[in-house]
N, C-alpha and C positions, 0 to 999 in steps of 0.2 A: 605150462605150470599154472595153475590155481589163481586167482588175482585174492584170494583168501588164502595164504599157507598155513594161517595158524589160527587154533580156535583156541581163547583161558577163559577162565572162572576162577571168583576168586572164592577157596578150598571152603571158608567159615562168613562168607558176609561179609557188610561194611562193619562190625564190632566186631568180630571176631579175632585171634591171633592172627597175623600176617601171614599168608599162604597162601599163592597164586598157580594155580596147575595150567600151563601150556603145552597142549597139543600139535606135532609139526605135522600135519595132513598128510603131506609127500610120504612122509616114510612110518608112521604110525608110530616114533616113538615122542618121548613127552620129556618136558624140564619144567623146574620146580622155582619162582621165585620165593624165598623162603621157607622156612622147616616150623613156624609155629605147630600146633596143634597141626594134626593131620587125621584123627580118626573119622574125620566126613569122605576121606577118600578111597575109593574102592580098591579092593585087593588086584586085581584088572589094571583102575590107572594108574597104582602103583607099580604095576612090573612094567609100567612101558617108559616109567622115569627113567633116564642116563645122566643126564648133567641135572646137579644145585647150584641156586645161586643164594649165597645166605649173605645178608647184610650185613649182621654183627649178630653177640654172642646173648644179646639178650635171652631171657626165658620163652618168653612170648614168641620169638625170632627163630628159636633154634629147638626147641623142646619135643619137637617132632622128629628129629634125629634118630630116639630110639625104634620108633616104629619102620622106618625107612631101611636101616639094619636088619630090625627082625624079620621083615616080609624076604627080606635078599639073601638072609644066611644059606638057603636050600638050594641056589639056583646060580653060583658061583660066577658072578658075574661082576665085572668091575665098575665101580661109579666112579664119577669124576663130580666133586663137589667141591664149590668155591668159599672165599671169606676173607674177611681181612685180616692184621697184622695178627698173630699168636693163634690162628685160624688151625694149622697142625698140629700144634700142640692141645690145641682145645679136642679137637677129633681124640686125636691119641689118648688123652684122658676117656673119653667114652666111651671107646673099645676098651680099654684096657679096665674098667670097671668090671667086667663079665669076665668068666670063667670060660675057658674054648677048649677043653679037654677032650670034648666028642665027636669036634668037626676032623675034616681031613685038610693035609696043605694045601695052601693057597686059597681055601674056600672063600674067606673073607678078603676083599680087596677092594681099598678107596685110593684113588688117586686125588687128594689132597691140594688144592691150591690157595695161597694166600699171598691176597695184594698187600702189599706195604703199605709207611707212612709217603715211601719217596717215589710211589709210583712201579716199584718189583715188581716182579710175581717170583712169588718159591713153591715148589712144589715138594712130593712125599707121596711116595705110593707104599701106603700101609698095608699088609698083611697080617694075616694071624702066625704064619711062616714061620717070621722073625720077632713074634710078639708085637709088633706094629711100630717097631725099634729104627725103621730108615727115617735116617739123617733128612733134614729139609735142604735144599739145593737149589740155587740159583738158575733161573731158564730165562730164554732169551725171548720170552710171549712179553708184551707191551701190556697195562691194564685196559690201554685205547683198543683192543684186539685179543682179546683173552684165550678166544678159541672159533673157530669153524666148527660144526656140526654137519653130521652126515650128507644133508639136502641142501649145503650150501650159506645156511643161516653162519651170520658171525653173533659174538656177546662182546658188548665192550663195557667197561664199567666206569666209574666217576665215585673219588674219594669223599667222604660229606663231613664237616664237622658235625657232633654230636654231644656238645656237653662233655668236652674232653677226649670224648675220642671218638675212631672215625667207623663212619656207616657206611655199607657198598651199597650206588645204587646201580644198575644195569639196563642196558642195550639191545633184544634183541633184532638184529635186523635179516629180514629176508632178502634171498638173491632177488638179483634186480629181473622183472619181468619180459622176455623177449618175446617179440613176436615179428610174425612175418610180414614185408609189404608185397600183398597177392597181385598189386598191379608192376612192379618192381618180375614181380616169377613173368610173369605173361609178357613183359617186355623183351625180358630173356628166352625168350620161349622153351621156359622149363617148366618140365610137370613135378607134381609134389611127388614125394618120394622119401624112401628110408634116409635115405642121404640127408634130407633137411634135415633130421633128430639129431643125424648126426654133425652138421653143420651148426646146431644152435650149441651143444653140447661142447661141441668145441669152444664158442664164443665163451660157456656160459663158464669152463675152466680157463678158459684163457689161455688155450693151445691152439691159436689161430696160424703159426708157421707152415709153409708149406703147400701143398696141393688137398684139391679134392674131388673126385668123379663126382658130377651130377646130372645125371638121366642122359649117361652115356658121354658127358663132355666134362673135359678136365679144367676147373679154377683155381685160382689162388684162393686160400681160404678165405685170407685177410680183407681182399676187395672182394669177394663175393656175400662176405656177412657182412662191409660196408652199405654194399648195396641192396641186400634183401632184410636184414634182420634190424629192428629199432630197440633199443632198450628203455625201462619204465621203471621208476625207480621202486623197490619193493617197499612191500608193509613194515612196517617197524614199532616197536612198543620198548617205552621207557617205566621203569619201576620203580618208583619212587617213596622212602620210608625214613621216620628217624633220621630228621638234618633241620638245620636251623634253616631260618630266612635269613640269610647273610650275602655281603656281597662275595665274600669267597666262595662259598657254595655255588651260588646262582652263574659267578666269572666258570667254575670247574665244571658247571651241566654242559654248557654252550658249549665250552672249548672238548668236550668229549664225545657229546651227543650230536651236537648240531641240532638239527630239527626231526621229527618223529611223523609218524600218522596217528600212532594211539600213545595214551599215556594210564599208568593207574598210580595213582598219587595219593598218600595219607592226607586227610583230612582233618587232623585229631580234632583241632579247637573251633569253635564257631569265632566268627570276626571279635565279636562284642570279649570274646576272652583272651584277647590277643595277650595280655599277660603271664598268662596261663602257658600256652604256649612257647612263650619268649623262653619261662621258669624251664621248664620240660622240655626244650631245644624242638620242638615240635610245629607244626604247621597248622596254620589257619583256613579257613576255609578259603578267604580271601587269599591268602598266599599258596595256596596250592593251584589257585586257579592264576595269577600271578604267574607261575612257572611255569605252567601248561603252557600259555600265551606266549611267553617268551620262548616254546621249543617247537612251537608250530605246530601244537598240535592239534587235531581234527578232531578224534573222539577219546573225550574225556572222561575216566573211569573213577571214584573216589572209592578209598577204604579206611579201615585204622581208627576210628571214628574213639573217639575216650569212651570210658564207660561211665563219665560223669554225668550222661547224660540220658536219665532215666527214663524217659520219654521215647528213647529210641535213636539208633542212627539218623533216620529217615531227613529232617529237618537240616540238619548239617549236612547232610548229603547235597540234597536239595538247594542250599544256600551256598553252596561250593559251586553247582553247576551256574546256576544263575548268574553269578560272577562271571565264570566259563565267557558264558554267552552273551553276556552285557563288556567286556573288554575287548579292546582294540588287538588285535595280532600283533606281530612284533612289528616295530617300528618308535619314532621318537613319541608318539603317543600312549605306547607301554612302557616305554622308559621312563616317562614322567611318573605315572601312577606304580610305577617301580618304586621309584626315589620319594614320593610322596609314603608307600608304606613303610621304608625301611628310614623314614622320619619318624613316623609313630613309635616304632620300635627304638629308638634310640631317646625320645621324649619320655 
């Protein structure tokens, strides 16, 4: 596998509406953080989406919905798109706005998920069918574990205050990267062979019971991918938008995320407007970079940028990385300059 599984961009820039397109290499298809505006995205990367992940129900956030629909009404395919609390019902509302006289059964189909306040998930898989009329229902998916994807990638999410109410932010992480040790084969005096694909494959589902021929000799699965196969922990990227700098927030990233390789994080306010920000439940540049550091992450991506700032994103951009790269990783040295911002804020 790829030591690169996944390539994004974000859909509109650092000012633009929130809309992040990831690509999974492995299997050619793509997920979507966020539904802002979407008309920068090709008709192409659009049929390769399957899963959304939509924050909350802003305009900015979600207004890309219709287009996501229209490209999909011809090609009867089911999406699975996320959101938080009243997340169904909001869907429901937007199909149900149009008229479906022309299509045939079942063309239109969303499979509907919405995390709660207390940590749920409920789902709804709407149709044109039934009018887009099923009931939302209780499933046993965790928000720490939302879903698996075809190549193995999980999504997990993380509840955020927002100024009354809650923003999803998300998780994706890739399977972890296996590889062989060739002086581990040569001790064994085994030749490579089909049988490896299938010895990691086992590992990499986690159907290690049992036997398995290799280049004519019979092992246990289990001690043979002890002893040839190492695991590496996959890429990962966190999505961060619309949430305060709080300590609740900040205790909900850790305890969901843990730590990351990539992150792409709102940037709306430059440090000097950290008021501004406080007002608008929204993030500093300084505190975006704050978060990063406390999730371990490596490469730092900014977006979200206000449009106060006529000048251009570019600056705040710029002023967020800097940060980035002038603070301590986690440790009691980011916890101080933690506790020292979230002074500011409270002064």
């Amino acid at each position: 596998m790829s030591d690169k599984p996944f390539d994004f961009r974000l859909v509109n820039g650092l000012q633009g509406d929130p809309a992040v397109f990831v690509l999974l290499k492995r299997m050619g298809e793509a997920l979507l953080f966020d539904l802002g505006s979407i008309e920068n995205l090709g008709h192409r990367d659009m049929l390769r989406v399957r899963h959304v992940f939509v924050s909350h129900a802003h305009m900015d956030h979600f207004v890309g919905f219709d287009r996501l629909l229209r490209v999909n009404v011809p090609h009867r395919r089911q999406l699975s798109i996320f959101g938080p609390d009243d997340f169904i019902e909001r869907v429901r509302a937007k199909l149900n706005s149009y008229t479906w006289n022309l299509i045939e059964p079942d063309q239109i189909r969303f499979l509907v998920h919405e995390v709660r306040v207390d940590g749920s998930v409920w789902s709804a898989l709407l149709t044109n069918t039934d009018k887009f009329s099923a009931s939302a229902s209780l499933t046993d998916i965790t928000h720490h574990h939302l879903v698996t994807l075809r190549d193995g990638s999980q999504v997990a999410a993380a509840l955020m205050e927002h100024k009354g109410i809650m923003s999803v932010s998300y998780k994706l992480e890739a399977p972890a990267i296996l590889k062989v040790r060739t002086d581990k084969l040569k001790s064994l005096h085994l030749k490579a062979g089909p049988w490896l694909g299938d010895l990691q494959h086992r590992v990499r589902t986690g159907r290690v019971q049992g036997d398995i021929e290799a280049d004519g000799r019979t092992f246990a699965i289990e001690e043979l991918a002890h002893e040839l196969i190492t695991q590496h922990k996959g890429r990962s990227l966190v999505y961060l938008t619309d949430l305060s700098f709080s300590p609740r927030n900040l205790e909900a990233l850790k305890k969901a995320f843990g730590q990351a390789s990539d992150g792409i994080s709102e940037s709306s306010f430059a440090d000097e407007d950290r008021s501004r920000a406080v007002d608008k439940a929204h993030l500093t540049s300084r505190q975006s970079a704050l978060i990063a550091r406390s999730l371990g992450i490596q490469h730092f991506h900014v977006f979200h940028v206000s449009g106060i700032y006529g000048q251009g994103p570019q600056p705040v951009a710029e002023e967020a990385r800097s940060f980035f790269h002038d603070l301590p990783g986690p440790g009691p040295e980011l916890d101080r300059e933690i506790q020292i911002e979230l002074a500011k804020i409270q002064s």
